[in-house]
Every structure is written in C-alpha cells, then in structure tokens.
C-alpha positions in Angstrom: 0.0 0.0 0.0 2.6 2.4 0.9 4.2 1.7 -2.5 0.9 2.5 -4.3 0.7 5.8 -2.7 4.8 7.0 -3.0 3.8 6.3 -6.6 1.2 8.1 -6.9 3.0 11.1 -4.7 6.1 10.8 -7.4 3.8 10.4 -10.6 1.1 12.5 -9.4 0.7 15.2 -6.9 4.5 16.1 -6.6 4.1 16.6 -10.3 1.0 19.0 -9.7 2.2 20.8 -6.8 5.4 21.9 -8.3 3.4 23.3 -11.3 1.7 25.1 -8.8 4.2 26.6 -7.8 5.7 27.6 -11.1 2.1 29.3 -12.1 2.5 31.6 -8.5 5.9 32.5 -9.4 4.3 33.1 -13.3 1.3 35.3 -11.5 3.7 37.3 -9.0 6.2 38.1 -11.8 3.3 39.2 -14.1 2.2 41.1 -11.7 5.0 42.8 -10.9 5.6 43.3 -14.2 2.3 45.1 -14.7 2.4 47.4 -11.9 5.9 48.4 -12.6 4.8 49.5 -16.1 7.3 46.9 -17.9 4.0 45.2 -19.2 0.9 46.7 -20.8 -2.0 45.6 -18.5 -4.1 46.8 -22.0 -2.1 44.1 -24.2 -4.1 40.9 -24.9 -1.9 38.3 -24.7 -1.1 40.1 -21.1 -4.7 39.9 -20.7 -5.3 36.6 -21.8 -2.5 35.0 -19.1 -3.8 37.0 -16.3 -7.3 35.3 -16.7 -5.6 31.6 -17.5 -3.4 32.3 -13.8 -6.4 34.2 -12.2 -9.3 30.7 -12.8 -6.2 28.6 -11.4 -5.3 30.6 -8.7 -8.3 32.5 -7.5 -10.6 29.7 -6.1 -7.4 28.8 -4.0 -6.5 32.1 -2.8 -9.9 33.5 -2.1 -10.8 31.3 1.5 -7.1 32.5 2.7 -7.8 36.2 1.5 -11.1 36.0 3.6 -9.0 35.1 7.2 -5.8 37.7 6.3 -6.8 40.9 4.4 -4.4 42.4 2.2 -2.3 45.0 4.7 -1.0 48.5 3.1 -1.8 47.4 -0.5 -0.1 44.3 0.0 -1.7 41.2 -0.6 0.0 38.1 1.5 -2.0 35.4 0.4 0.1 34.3 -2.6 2.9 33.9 -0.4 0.6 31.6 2.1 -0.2 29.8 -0.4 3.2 29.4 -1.7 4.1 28.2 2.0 1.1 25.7 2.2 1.9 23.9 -1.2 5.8 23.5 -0.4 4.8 22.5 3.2 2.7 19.8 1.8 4.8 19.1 -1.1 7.9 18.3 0.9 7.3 17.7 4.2 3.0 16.6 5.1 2.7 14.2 2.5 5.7 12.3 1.8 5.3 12.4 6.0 1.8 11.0 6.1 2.7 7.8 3.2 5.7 7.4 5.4 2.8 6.4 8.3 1.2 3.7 6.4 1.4 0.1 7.4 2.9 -1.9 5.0 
C-alpha cells in the first residue's frame, strides 16, 4: 500500500504541486511586471495570461484572502499559499505515506 501511494505522490501530486508553484511564481512576476509599467496591463496576450493564472489561482487564494486581508496594498496570500503547497509538497505528505502500514 505504501508503495501504491509514494507512486502516486512521485507520478502525481509532486508533479502538480510543483506546477503550482511555477504558475505563483508566473502570476507574481506578471504582476509585478504590470504594476511596474514593464507590461501593458491593456495588451491581450497580457490579458489573456492574467485570466488563465487568475481561474487557477483565485478559487485557491480567495478562502485564505477572507481570514488575512491584504495590509498597506499588500496582498500576503500568494505567499501563504506558496508556504502551504511546499509544506505539503515536501514535508506533510511524503510524511503522512511514510505512516502507512505496509
């Protein structure tokens, strides 16, 4: 059993959660990139990502956004989130299979 579920950790949901993590870093850099003026917030393509990263991202920053508000303009919950999905990544799930019985 413990097997079955490293495998489908490796194959799987290490393989999602790290893509998650590449389309935060995507959404903070675009964001950045926005508000600094490098980026045209009016372009389409810029438009288009934005949305793609935005129906990813939003139902999963939205419940943490609700228990810490955004403080001075700055909005923390991306870098929660972040935290959460390398927490579970690499340390609560590999953790958790480790528990199985054989």
């Amino acid at each position: 059993m413990r097997e079955l579920l490293g495998a489908l950790y490796i194959y799987f949901l290490n393989p999602i959660l790290s893509l998650l993590l590449i389309i935060l870093l995507v959404y903070v850099v675009l964001s950045w990139l926005v508000v600094g003026g490098v980026v045209s917030r009016y372009n389409p393509t810029t438009q288009s990502i934005m949305r793609f990263l935005d129906a990813i991202l939003r139902p999963l920053l939205r419940p943490i956004q609700k228990v810490i508000p955004s403080v001075g303009g700055l909005d923390f919950s991306v870098f929660i989130l972040g935290l959460v999905v390398v927490f579970l990544r690499d340390y609560a799930i590999p953790r958790l299979i480790s528990l199985v019985p054989i």
